[in-house]
C-alpha positions in Angstrom: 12.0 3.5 16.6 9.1 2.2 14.7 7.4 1.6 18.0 7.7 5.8 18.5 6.9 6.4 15.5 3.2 4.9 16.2 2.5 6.6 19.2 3.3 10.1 16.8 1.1 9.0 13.9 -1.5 7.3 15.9 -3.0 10.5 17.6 -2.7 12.6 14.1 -5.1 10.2 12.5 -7.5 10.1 15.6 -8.0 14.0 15.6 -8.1 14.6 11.9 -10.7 11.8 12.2 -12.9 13.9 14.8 -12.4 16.7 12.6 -14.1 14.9 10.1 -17.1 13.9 12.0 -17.1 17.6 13.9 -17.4 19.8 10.4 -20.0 20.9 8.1 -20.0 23.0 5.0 -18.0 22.5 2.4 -14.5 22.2 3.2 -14.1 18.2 3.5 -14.5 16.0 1.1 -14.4 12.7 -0.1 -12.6 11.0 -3.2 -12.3 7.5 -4.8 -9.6 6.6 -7.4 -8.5 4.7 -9.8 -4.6 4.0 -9.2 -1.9 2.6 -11.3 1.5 1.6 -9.3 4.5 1.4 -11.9 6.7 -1.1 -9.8 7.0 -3.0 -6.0 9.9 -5.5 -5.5 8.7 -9.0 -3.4 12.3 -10.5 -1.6 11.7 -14.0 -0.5 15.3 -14.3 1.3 16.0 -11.4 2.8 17.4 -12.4 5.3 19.7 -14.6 3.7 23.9 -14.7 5.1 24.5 -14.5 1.1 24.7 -11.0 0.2 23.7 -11.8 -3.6 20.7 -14.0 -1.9 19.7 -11.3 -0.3 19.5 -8.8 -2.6 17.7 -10.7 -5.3 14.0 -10.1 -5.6 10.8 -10.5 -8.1 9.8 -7.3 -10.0 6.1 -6.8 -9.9 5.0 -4.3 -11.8 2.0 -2.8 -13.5 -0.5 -3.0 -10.1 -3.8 -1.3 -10.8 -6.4 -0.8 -7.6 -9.0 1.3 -5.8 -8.1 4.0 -3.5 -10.5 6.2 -1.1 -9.4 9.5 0.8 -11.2 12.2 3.3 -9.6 15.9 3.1 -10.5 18.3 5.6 -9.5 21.9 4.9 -8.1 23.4 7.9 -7.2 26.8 6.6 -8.1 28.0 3.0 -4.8 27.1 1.9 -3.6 23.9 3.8 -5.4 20.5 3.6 -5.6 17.5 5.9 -6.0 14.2 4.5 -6.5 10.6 5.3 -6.6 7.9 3.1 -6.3 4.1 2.2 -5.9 1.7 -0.2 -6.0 -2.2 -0.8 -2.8 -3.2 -3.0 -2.2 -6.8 -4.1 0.1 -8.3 -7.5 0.6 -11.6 -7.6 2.7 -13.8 -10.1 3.7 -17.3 -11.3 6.9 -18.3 -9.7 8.6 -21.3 -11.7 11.7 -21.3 -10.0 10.3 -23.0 -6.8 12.2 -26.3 -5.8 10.7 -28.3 -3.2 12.7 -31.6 -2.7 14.3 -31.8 -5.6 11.4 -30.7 -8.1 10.5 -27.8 -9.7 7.2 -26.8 -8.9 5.1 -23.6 -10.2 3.9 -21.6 -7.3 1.7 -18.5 -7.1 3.5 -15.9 -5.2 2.7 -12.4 -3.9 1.7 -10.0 -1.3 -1.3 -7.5 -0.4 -0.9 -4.0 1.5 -3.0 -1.6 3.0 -1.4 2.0 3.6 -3.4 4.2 6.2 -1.8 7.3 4.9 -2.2 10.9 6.9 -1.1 13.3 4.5 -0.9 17.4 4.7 -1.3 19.4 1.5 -0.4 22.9 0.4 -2.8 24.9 -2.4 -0.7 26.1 -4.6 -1.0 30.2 -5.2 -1.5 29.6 -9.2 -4.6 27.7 -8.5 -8.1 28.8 -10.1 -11.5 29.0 -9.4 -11.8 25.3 -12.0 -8.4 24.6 -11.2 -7.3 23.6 -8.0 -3.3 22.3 -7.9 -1.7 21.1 -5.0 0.9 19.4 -3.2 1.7 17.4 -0.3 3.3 14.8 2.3 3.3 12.6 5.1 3.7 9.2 7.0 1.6 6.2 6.8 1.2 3.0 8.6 0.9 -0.2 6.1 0.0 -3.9 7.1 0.1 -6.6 4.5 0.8 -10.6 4.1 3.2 -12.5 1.6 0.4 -14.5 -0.7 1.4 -17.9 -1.7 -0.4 -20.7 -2.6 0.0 -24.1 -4.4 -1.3 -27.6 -4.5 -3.7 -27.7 -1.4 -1.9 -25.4 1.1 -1.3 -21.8 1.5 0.8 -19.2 3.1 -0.4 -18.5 7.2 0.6 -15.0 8.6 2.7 -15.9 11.6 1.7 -12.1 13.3 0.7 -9.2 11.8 3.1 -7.8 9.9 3.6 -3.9 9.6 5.6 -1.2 8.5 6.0 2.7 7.9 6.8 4.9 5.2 6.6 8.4 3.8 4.8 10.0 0.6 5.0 12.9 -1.3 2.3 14.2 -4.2 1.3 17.0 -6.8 -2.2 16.8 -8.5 -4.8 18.8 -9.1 -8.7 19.0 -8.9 -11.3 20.3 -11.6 -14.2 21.6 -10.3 -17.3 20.8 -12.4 -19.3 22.2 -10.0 -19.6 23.3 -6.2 -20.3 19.5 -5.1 -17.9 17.5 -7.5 -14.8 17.5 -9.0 -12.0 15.4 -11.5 -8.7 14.7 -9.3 -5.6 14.0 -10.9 -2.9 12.8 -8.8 0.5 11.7 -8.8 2.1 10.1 -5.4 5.5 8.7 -4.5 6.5 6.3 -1.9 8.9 4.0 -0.8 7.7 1.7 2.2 9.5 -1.7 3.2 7.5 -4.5 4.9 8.8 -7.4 6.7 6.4 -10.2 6.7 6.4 -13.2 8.3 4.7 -16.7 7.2 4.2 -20.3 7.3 2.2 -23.0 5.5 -0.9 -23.7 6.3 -0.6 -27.4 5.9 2.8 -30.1 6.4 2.6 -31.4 3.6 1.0 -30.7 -0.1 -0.1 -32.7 -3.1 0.7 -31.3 -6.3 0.0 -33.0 -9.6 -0.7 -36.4 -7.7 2.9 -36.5 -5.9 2.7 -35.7 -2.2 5.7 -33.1 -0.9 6.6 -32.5 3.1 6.5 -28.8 4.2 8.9 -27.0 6.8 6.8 -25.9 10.1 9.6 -22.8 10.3 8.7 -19.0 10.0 9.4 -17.7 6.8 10.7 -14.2 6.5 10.2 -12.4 3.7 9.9 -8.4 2.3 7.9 -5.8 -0.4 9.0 -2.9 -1.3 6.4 -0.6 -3.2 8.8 2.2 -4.4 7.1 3.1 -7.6 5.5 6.1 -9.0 1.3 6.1 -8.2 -1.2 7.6 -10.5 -4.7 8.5 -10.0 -7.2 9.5 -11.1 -11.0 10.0 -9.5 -14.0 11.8 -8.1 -14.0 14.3 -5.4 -17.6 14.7 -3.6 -17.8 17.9 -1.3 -19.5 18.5 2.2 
């Protein structure tokens, strides 16, 4: 299924792109924001035969970041956009036990959505104020983070996953050129990833510790609520 779901997305995001590079005027445009994520769950067992194991995961919250997105306006009322993102939250983990010893670890992931999204203008808008609001799928690849002593987590392949959004927001336009966006987004994407150390073995605080060479399997979920806001730059 997510293999299909691919092939669907895939050829979306190559023609908006030629869209893009085909129009001129002013009805694309370009916007960079400043996000704040409320909350994204990290599982480090989930795929454990212990339902309670399994369902037990770190909250991490509070994840502020950088987003870009290009909108191409394909009627006067309907919006094509494509956008991306680099997410990462990290955390001290004190509960780690590696033979017998408690160890403080930093764990964590990054993710990068390549979201295609399709926006509606709402029929309240105005000439300053432009609301809107929106959907679609994305595509997001990412890597658990995890590092302590001298060694460090190794993807094992390239983990990805798949996901839907949904938005409101609106723009105010200073002038024909530039504009404030405001945005709120939700989504709820789960990604499998899939590690191992870097190294056999690790020294931490001057006692040396053997690693398992296994895969490790582990999962994020960012199912918070996204706020942005940014400029808009018109063509």
């Amino acid at each position: 299924m997510k293999q299909n779901f691919y092939y669907i997305l895939l050829p979306f995001i190559i023609l908006t792109s030629i869209n893009f590079a085909q129009y001129n005027g002013n009805s694309y445009n370009f916007s960079v924001s400043f996000n704040y994520t409320t909350t994204s769950k990290l599982y480090l067992q989930p795929n454990s035969s212990d339902k309670a194991i399994r369902s037990e995961y770190e909250s991490l919250d509070g994840i502020y970041n950088l987003s870009f997105e290009f909108r191409y306006s394909v009627f006067e009322f309907m919006i094509v956009g494509i956008g991306s993102e680099f997410i990462q939250k990290t955390y001290t983990n004190s509960k780690f036990i590696l033979e017998g010893d408690r160890l403080e670890i930093k764990d964590g992931y990054y993710l990068i959505p390549v979201e295609l999204s399709i926006y509606y203008l709402l029929p309240f808008s105005t000439e300053k104020f432009k609301f809107f609001m929106g959907g679609g799928g994305g595509l997001y690849f990412g890597k658990h983070l995890r590092e302590f002593g001298n060694v460090s987590f190794n993807s094992a392949n390239v983990s990805t996953g798949y996901g839907i959004n949904v938005s409101v927001g609106m723009d105010y336009l200073i002038n024909e050129l530039i504009s404030i966006r405001g945005q709120m987004r939700f989504r709820d994407p789960e990604l499998v990833m899939k590690s191992k150390y870097s190294d056999s073995s690790v020294n931490y605080k001057n006692k040396s510790y053997s690693l398992p060479d296994n895969v490790f399997t582990t999962k994020v979920n960012v199912d918070g609520i996204t706020f942005s806001i940014g400029l808009t730059f018109s063509m």
